[in-house]
C-alpha positions as MATLAB code, in Angstrom:
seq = 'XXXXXXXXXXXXXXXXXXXXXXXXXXXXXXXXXXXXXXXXXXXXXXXXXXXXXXXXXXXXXXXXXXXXXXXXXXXXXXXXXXXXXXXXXXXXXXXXXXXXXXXXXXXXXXXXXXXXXXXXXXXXXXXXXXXXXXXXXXXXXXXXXXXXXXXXXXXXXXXXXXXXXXXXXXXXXXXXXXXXXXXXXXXXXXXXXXX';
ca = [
     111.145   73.024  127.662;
     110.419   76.305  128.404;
     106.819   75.735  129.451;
     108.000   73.286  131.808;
     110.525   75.615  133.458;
     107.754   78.284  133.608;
     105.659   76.003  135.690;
     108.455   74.672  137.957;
     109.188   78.780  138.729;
     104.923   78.795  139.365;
     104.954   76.632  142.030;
     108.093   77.624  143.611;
     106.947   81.137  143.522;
     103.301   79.684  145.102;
     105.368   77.828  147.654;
     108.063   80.481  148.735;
     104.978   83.323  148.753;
     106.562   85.345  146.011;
     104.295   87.591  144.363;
     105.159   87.865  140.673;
     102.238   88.727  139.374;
     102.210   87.624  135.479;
     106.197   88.222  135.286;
     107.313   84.347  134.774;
     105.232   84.831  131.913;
     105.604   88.127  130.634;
     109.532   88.408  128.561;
     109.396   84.390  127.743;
     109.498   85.547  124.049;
     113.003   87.152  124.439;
     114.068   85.076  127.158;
     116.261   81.341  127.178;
     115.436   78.913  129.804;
     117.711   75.821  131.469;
     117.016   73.193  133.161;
     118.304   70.882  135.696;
     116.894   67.219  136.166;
     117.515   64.270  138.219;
     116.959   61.844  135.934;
     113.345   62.957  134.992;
     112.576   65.361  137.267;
     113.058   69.297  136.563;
     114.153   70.521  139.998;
     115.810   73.814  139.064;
     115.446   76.463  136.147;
     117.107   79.900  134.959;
     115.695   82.660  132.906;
     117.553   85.033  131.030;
     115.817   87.869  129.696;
     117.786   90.075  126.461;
     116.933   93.683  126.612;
     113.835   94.992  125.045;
     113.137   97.405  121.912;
     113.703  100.291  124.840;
     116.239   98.846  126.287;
     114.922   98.193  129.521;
     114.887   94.437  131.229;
     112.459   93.267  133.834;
     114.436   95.195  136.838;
     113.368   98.571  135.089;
     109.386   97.835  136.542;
     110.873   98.546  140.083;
     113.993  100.312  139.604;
     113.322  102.724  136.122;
     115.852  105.348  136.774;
     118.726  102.529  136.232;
     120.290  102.821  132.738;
     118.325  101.472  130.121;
     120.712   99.000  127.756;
     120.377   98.289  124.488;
     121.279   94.714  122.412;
     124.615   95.545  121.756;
     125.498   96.552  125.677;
     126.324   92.835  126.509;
     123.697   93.025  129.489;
     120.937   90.125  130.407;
     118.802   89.936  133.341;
     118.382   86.918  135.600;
     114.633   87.056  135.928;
     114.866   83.583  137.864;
     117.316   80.915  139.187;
     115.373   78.727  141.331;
     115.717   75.255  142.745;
     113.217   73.031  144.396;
     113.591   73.382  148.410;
     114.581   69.819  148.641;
     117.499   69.484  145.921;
     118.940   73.532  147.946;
     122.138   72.563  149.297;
     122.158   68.787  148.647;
     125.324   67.567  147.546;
     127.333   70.930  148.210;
     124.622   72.781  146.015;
     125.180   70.622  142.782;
     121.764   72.024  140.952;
     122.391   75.514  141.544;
     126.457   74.957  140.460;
     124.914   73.094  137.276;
     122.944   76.296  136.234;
     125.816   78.444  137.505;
     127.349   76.785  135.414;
     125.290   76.705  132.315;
     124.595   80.625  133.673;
     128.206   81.401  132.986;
     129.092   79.123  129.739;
     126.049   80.945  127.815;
     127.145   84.030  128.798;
     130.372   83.703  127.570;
     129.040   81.671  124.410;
     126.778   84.921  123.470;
     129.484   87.619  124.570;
     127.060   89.265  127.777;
     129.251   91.358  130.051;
     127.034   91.915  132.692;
     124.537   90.585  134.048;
     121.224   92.056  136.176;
     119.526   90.162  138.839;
     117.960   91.616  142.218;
     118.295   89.437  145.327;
     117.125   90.228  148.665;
     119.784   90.933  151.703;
     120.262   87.537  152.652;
     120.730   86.110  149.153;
     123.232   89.173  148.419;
     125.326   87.750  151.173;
     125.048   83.849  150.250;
     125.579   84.923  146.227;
     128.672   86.549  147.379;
     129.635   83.873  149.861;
     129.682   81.332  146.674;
     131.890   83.715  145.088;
     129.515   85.069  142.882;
     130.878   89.388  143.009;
     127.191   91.250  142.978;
     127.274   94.844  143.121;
     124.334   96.859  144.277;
     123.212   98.971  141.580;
     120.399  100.501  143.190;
     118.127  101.309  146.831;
     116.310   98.358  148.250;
     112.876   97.679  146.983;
     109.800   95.817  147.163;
     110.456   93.351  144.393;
     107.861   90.073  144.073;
     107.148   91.044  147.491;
     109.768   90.903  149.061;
     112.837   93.271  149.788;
     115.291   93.425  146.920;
     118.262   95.385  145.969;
     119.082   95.463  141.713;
     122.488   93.861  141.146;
     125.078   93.304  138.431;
     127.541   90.889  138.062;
     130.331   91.009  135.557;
     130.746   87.503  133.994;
     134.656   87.769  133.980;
     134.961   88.341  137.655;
     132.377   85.260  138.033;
     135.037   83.604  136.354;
     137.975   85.292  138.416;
     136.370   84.584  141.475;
     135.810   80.809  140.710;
     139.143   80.308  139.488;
     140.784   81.502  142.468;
     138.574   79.305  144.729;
     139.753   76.462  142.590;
     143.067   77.029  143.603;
     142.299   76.110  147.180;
     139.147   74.215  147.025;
     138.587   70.706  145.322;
     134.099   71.726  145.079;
     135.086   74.609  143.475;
     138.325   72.991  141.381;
     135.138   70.335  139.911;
     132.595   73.192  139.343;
     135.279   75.250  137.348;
     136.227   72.333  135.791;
     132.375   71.020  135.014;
     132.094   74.984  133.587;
     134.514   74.667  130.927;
     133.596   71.334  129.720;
     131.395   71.492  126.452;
     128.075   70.730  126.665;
     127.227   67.489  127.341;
     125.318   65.377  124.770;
     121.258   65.431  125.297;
     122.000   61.352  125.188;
     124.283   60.785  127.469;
     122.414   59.848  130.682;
     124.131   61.790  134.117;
     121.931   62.049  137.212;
     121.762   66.169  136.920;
     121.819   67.732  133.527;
     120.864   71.447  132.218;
     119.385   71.063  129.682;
];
């Protein structure tokens, strides 16, 4: 699975003109990978990266003066959440809300408080449009080639923030609602699944 994620992130890294350099690659031992599918083709992935023996996470290559964190902080770093240009916004954004979704169940599953992730200035602003509560942790950067500023996000206020839209919203009532389902059986066929 993870393999396959990897080289879904490849080419939309070749495609977008990212400039990674060998990082898709580089923390897969102490990173977990999902997947979303329609029917049998990956279309979007997510990469969570745990801390290292240091303490530092992938953001510390561009950004080292942020805190370093060890395995008992309840940090992870979103190396990657990426979806294939065609499936962006289709249906209200369903593959992104499935590994939002996935994103946020895991989190809570494991007991992560916070979570790292940089996103450049116009991502910052659609993230926090969706109701997703980044906080700029750090100065803007050259970051896979492009310009990025380190974030965190607390998974609680995720949840917060996505419960209150529910309120007033029925696409946000059905992705709150799809978030605290269990996971759904590797068998039971759906047109988008993480797996």
């Amino acid at each position: 699975m993870s393999e396959r994620v990897i080289a879904l992130f490849e080419g939309i890294a070749a495609a977008e003109s990212w400039q990674p350099g060998d990082q898709l690659r580089a923390h897969s031992s102490r990173s977990v990978y999902f997947g979303v599918w329609d029917e049998t083709k990956l279309i979007g992935g997510l990469q969570l990266v745990t801390p290292d023996e240091a303490g530092e996470v992938p953001t510390h290559l561009v950004w080292p003066e942020l805190p370093v964190q060890d395995k008992t902080s309840g940090v992870l770093h979103a190396a990657v959440l990426a979806v294939l240009p065609e499936y962006r916004g289709k249906d209200s954004g369903v593959a992104f809300w499935q590994l939002g979704s996935a994103f946020w169940r895991y989190c809570v599953e494991q007991n992560v408080k916070t979570v790292w992730l940089e996103a450049t200035p116009k991502m910052l602003r659609c993230y926090r449009l969706l109701g997703w509560p980044l906080v700029v942790i750090g100065e803007l950067r050259e970051h896979w080639g492009e310009p990025c500023y380190p974030c965190s996000l607390s998974v609680r206020e995720v949840a917060g923030s996505l419960a209150e839209r529910a309120l007033v919203s029925t696409t946000y009532r059905s992705i709150f609602t799809a978030a605290l389902q269990p996971k759904t059986p590797e068998l039971q066929p759906r047109p988008l699944t993480t797996a």
